[in-house]
C-alpha positions in Angstrom: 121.8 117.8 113.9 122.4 120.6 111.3 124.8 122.3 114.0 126.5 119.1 114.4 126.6 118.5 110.6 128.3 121.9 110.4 131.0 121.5 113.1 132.0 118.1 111.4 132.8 120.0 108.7 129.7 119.0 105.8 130.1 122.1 103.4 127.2 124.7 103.5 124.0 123.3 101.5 124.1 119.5 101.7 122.5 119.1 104.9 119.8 121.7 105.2 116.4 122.0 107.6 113.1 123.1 106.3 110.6 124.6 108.1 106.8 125.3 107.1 104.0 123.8 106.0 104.6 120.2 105.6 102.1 119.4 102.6 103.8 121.8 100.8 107.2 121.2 101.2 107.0 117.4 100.7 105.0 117.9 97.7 107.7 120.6 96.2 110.5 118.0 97.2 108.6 115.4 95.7 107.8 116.9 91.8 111.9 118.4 92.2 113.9 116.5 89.2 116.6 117.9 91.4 115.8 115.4 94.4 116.9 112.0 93.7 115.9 110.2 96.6 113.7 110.5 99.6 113.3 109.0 102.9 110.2 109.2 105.3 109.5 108.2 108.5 105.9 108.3 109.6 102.6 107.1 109.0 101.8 104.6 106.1 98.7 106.8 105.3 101.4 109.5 104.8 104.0 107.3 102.9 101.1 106.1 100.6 100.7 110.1 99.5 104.7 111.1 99.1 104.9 107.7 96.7 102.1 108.7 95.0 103.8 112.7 94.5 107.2 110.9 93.7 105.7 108.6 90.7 105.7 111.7 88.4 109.6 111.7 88.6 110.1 108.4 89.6 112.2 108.9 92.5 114.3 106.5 94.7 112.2 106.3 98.0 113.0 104.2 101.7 109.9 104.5 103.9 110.0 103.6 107.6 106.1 103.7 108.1 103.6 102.1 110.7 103.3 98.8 112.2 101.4 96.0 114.0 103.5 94.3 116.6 102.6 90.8 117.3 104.6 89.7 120.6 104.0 85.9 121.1 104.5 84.0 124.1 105.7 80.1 123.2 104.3 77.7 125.6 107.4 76.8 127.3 108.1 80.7 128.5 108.0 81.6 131.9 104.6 83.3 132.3 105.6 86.2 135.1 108.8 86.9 132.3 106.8 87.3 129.5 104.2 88.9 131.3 106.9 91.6 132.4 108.6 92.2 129.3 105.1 92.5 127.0 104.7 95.4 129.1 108.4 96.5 128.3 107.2 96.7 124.7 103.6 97.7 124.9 104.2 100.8 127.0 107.8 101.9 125.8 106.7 105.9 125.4 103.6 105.4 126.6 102.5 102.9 123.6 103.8 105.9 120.9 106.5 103.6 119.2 105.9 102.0 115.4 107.3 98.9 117.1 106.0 98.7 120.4 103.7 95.6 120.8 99.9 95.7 119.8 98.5 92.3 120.0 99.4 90.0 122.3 99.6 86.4 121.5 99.9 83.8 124.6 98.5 79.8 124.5 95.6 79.4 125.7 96.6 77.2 128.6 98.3 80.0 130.0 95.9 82.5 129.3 94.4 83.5 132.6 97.8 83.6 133.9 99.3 85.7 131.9 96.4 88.4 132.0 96.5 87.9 135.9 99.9 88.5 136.0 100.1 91.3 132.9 97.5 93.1 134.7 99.3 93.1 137.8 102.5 94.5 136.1 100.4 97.2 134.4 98.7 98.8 137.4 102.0 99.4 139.0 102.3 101.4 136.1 103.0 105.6 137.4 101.2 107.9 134.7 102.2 111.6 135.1 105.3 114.2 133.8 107.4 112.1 132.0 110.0 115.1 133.2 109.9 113.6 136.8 111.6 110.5 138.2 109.6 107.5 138.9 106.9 107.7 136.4 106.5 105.5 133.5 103.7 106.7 130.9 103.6 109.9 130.0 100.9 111.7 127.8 100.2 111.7 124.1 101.5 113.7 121.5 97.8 115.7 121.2 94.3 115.3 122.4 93.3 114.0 119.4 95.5 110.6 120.1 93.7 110.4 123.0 90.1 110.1 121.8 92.1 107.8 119.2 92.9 105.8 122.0 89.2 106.0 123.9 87.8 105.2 120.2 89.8 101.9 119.9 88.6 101.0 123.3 85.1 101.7 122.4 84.9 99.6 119.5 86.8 96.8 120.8 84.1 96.4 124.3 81.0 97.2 122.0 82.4 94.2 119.5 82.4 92.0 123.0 86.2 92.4 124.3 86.7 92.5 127.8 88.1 95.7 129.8 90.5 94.4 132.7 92.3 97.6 133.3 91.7 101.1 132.4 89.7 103.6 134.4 89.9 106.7 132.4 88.5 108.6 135.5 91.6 110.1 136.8 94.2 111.4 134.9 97.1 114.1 135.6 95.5 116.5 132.6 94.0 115.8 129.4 96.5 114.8 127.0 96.8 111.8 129.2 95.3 108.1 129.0 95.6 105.4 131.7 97.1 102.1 130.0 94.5 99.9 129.3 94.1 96.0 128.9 91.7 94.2 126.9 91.1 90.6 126.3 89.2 88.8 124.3 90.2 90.8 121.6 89.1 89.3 117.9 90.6 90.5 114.2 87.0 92.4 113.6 88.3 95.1 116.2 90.1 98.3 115.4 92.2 97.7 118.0 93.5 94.5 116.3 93.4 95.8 113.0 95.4 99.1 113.3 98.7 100.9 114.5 97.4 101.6 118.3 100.2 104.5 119.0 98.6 104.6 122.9 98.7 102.2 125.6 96.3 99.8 124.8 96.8 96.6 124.9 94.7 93.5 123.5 95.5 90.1 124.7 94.5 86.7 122.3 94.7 83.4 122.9 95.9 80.8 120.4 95.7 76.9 120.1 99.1 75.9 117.8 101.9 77.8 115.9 100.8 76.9 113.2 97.2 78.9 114.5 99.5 82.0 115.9 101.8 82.5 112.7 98.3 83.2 110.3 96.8 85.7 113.2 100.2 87.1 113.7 100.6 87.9 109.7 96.7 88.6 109.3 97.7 92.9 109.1 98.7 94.7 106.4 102.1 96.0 108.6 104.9 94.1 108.7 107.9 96.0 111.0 108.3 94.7 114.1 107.4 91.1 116.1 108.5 89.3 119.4 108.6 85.9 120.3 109.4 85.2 123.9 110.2 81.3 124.7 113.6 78.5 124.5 112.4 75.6 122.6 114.5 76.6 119.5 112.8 74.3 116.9 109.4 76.7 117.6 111.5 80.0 117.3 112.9 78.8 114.1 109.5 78.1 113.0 108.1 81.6 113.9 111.4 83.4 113.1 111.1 82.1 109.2 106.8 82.3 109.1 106.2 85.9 110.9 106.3 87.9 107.6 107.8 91.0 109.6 111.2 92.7 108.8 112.6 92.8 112.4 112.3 89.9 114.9 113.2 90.0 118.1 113.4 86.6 120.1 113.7 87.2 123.9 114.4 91.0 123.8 112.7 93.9 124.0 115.7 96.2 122.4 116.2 95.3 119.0 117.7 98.6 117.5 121.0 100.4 117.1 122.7 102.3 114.6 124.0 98.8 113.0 120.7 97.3 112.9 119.1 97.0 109.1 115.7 98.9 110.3 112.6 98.3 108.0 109.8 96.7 107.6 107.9 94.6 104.7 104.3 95.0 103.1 102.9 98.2 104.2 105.1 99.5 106.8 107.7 100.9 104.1 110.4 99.8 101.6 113.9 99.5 102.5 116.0 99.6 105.2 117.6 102.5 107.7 120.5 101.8 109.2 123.4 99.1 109.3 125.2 98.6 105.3 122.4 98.1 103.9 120.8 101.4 104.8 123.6 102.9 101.8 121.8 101.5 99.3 118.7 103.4 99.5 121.1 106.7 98.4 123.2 104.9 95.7 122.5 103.2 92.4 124.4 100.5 90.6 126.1 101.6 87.4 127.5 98.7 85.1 130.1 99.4 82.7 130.2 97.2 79.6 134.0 97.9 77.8 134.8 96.6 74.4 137.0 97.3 71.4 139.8 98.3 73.4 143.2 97.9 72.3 144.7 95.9 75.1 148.3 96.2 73.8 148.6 99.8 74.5 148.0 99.3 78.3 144.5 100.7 78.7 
C-alpha cells in the first residue's frame, strides 16, 4: 500500500508504515497531540485499551472491532439453501472473519433438517493448504486459536451441547482444526457468548421472531447478522429489531468499498468505507459572521 501510495503520487510523510512493538507504538500514537484521529481494526479487548490511551488527548477514534454473527433462517426458507449458505458464512477463512456467522438461528420445526443437511454440507468440507486448489479450510492464525477453538468446544459439551461433527483426530499439522458443529447450544456457553474466530459452529432453535430477535441481540457485538427467507413482512421485522450495523438478507457478501462498514455496541464506533467513512477524519467547523458592512461587497 505504501508503494502504491507513493507511485500515485502522495508526497513523502503522509502515508507512513511502522514497524515494532505494537503496545508501544499505539500507545505513543495515542498520547501524540500531533495525532488527531485514529482508526483500529481488531479485537474489542484491544479497542477497549487504545480508547482508553486516547482519552488523555481526546482524540477522534473509528473502531472496526469484534462481532457475534446471528444468521437466522425464517420459516419459509428453503432448508438445503440455508443450510448451504450458513456454511458460506461460518467457514469463510476458515471461521477467522469478524462477520462470519456464530450462532445459528433456525425454527424449531425445521430443526433436525437443517442440522441433517448443515452437517452434510460441512463434511464435504477439504481442510489442508489453503495454497492448493480444492480445499476449503485452512489453518489458524497460531496454535493458540486452536486450543481457543478446542476450549469453546469443551465448554459448550461439558454445559450439555451436542457434538455432531468434529473429530479432531486427524488433521494436516497442528495449527489446523476440523470444523465442528454443535447443537443444542444455550446463551450460558462460551461458544454462544463470544467472537468464535474458528470453525465452530452452534446451531439454536427458536419458537417466534419475536423469540429469535431477543436471542439474536442477547451479545454485547453488534457488526454483522443474516436473515435468510422471502416473506418480506418478517425481514422487515428483523431488518429494523436485530440491533446490528450491517444486515444482510439473502447474501452472504455484504461488503465492498461503497459499503458503510461498522458495527454498533461493542464492536466499534463509526463507519469504514462508503461517504460516510470521511467523516471519521473531518470535523465540522461553523462560521457565525456578523457586523459586516454588506454595502462594500464583502
Amino acid at each position: 500500500m505504501a508503494e502504491l501510495a507513493e507511485r500515485a503520487g502522495i508526497p513523502a510523510g503522509v502515508f507512513n508504515v511502522i514497524t515494532g512493538d505494537a503496545a508501544m507504538i499505539s500507545a505513543t500514537l495515542c498520547a501524540s497531540d500531533k495525532v488527531r484521529a485514529l482508526s483500529f481494526t481488531g479485537s474489542t479487548r484491544v479497542g477497549k485499551l487504545l480508547l482508553q490511551q486516547s482519552a488523555e488527548t481526546v482524540k477522534k477514534c473509528s473502531m472496526e472491532l469484534g462481532g457475534n454473527a446471528p444468521f437466522i433462517v425464517l420459516p419459509d426458507m428453503d432448508i438445503q439453501e440455508a443450510a448451504k449458505a450458513a456454511i458460506d458464512a461460518k467457514f469463510q477463512t476458515s471461521g477467522q472473519d469478524c462477520l462470519a456467522a456464530n450462532r445459528i438461528f433456525v425454527p424449531r420445526e425445521h430443526y433436525e433438517e437443517f442440522v441433517e443437511a448443515f452437517a452434510t454440507g460441512m463434511q464435504k468440507l477439504n481442510v489442508g493448504n489453503g495454497m492448493l486448489n480444492g480445499v476449503d479450510i485452512g489453518p489458524l492464525i497460531n496454535h493458540q486459536a486452536v486450543e481457543k477453538a478446542q476450549m469453546l468446544v469443551d465448554d459448550a459439551l461439558e454445559k450439555g451441547a451436542t457434538l455432531v461433527v468434529g473429530n479432531q483426530k486427524k488433521v494436516p499439522g497442528e495449527n489446523f482444526f476440523n470444523p465442528v458443529l454443535l447443537t443444542n447450544v444455550t446463551p450460558d456457553m462460551a461458544v454462544y457468548r463470544e467472537e468464535n474466530f474458528c470453525p465452530v459452529a452452534g446451531v439454536i432453535a427458536y419458537d417466534s421472531l419475536d423469540d429469535v430477535i431477543i436471542a439474536a441481540n442477547d451479545t454485547e457485538y453488534g457488526l454483522a447478522a443474516y436473515i435468510y427467507g422471502h416473506d418480506i413482512r418478517h425481514i422487515w421485522k428483523l431488518m429494523r429489531g436485530l440491533d446490528f450495523g450491517m444486515v444482510s438478507v439473502n447474501s452472504v457478501k455484504m461488503t465492498g468499498h461503497p459499503i458503510p462498514f461498522g458495527g454498533m455496541k461493542q464492536s466499534g464506533l463509526g463507519r469504514e468505507g462508503s461517504r460516510h467513512g470521511f467523516d471519521e477524519y473531518s470535523e465540522i467547523k461553523y462560521y457565525c459572521l456578523g457586523g459586516l458592512d454588506t454595502a462594500s461587497g464583502c
